[in-house]
N, C-alpha and C positions, 0 to 999 in steps of 0.2 A: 916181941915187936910185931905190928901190927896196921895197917893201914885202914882208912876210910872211904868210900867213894862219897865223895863232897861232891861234887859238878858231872854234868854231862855236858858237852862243847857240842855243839853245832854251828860249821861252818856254813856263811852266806855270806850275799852279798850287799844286805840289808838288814843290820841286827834289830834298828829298833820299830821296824815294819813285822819282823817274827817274832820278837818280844812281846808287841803290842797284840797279837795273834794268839800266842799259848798264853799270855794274862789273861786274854778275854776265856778260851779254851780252859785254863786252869783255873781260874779263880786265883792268878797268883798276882804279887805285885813287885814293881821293881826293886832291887835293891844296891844296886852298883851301876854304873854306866862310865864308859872312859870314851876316848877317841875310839872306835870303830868296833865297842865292844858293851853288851849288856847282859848284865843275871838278873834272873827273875826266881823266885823260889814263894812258897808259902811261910817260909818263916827268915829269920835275919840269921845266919851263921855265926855265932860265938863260939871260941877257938875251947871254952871248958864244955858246953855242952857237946859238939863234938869227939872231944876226947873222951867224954863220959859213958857215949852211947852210940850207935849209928840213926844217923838222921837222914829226912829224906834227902835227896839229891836236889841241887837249885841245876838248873838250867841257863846257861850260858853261851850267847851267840855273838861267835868274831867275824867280822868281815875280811871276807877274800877275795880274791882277782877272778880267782878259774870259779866255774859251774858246774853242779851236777850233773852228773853223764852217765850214771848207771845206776840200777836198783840200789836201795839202800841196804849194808851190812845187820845195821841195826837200826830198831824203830821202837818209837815207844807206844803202848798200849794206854787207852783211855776207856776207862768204865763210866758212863752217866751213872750217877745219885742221886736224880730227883725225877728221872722221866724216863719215857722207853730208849731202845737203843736206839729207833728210828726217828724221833722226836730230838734225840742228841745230834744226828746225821744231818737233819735239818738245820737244826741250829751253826751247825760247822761251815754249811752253806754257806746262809749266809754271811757269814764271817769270815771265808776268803777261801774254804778247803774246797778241795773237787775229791768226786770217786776217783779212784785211778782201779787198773787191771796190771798185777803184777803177776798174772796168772795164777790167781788161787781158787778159780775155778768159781761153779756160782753157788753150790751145795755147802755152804760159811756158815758159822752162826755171829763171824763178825764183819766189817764191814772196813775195806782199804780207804782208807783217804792219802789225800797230800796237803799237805800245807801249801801257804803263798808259793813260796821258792820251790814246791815238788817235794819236801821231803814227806816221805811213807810215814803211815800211822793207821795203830790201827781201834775201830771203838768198838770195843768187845761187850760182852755180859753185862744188862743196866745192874747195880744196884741197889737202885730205888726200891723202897716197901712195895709189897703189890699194894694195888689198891681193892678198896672194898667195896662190894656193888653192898648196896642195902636194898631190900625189895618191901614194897609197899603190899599189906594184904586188904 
């Protein structure tokens, strides 16, 4: 016997404001939405691919009453694939993220953000190919 991690839940108090936030962030798109609650994932969940294999996690936010009021336990990490890390940071900008300081000092090779609602994240090592200078003789 065996389980699966299908979802990550993050509580807020504006699901389809942070939805709307890590689809743009993730390249994901919706796939469920009910009263005060939406998943967003890159692919649709079928109950046999699941069972077959471990899949990514979709992403799920329910709306709450109370607010965040301390550091986050857990945070997800974000790699850019097509641009620098700092060229990702920008982009996060402007799409609703701030730096925050969770005290990890300034010596990082990754960089803290927060989402709309404050919740941590963090965008670590690009992926992207290097690119290639070509030099003219």
């Amino acid at each position: 016997m065996t389980s699966r991690f299908t979802e990550l839940v993050v509580d807020c108090h504006d699901p389809e404001r942070l939805a709307a936030f890590w689809c743009a962030v993730l390249d994901f798109k919706v796939i469920d939405r009910s009263e005060g609650k939406v998943e967003i994932g890159s692919w649709e969940p079928a109950v046999e691919e699941v069972r077959a294999r471990q899949m990514p996690p979709t992403l799920m936010f329910i709306q709450v009453p109370e607010g965040k009021t301390v550091k986050n336990r857990l945070h997800l990490d974000v790699s850019p694939i097509d641009g620098s890390t700092e060229d990702e940071v920008a982009r996060l900008l402007r799409l609703g993220a701030a730096k925050v300081d969770v005290g990890q000092g300034a010596d990082r090779n990754w960089v803290v953000m927060a989402d709309p609602e404050g919740n941590e994240f963090d965008v670590v090592r690009t992926l992207a190919p290097p690119r290639t200078v070509h030099l003219i003789n």
